[in-house]
N, C-alpha and C positions, 0 to 999 in steps of 0.2 A: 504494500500500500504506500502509494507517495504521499506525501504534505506539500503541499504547492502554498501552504500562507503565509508564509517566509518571504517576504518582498520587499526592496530594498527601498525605502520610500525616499525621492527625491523631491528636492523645496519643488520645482516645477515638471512640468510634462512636454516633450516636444510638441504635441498641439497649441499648449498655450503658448507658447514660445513664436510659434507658427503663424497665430491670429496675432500675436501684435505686432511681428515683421509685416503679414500683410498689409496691416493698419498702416505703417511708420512706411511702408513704400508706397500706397496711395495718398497719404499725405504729403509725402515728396513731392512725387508727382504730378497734385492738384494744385500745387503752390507752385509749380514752373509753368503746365498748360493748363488755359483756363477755356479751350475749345478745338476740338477736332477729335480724329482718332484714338490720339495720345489720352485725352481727357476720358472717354469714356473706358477706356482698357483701366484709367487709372480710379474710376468710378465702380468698376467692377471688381477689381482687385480688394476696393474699402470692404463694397461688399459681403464676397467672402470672409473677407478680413471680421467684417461684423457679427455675422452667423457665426464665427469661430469662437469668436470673444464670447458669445452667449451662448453656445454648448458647451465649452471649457472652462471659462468661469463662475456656472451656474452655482457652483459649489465651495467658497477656496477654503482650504485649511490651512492653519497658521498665520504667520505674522507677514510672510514671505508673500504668500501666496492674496494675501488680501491688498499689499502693497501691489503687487500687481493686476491686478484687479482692479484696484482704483487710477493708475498709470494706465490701462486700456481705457477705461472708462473715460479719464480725459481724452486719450487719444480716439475713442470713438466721438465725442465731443466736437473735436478740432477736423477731423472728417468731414463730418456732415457739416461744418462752417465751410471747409473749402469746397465739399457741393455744392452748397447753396450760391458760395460768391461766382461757379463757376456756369451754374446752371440761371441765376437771373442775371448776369451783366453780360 
């Protein structure tokens, strides 16, 4: 019989790590173009980026984990500012 409940718990998870690159790369981004192709690839990527943030953050444990958490959370923030400046002007 194996014990598989031995698992090595680390402060984060590659997905969360995952959704806030995506974030911190359509932020980039959204703040150089603010229309054409570039702008929507970079609109899609937040996306993503956003849906990550809230399947992997639905939960955080620890001190770590909540700090970032709230670091996405700004950065889903500052996202949807540079859609909006890139989607009305």
């Amino acid at each position: 019989m194996t014990h598989s409940g031995d698992r090595i718990h680390t402060i984060t998870t590659r997905g969360q790590l995952a959704a806030l690159a995506l974030l911190l790369v359509a932020i980039a981004v959204l703040a150089k173009w603010h229309d054409g192709p570039v702008f929507w690839c970079g609109a899609l990527l937040g996306l993503a980026g956003i849906g990550g943030y809230f399947t992997r953050f639905d939960s955080p444990r620890g001190a770590a984990q909540w700090l970032l958490a709230a670091v996405g959370f700004c950065m889903v923030a500052m996202f949807t500012l540079q859609l909006l400046i890139g989607i009305l002007s």
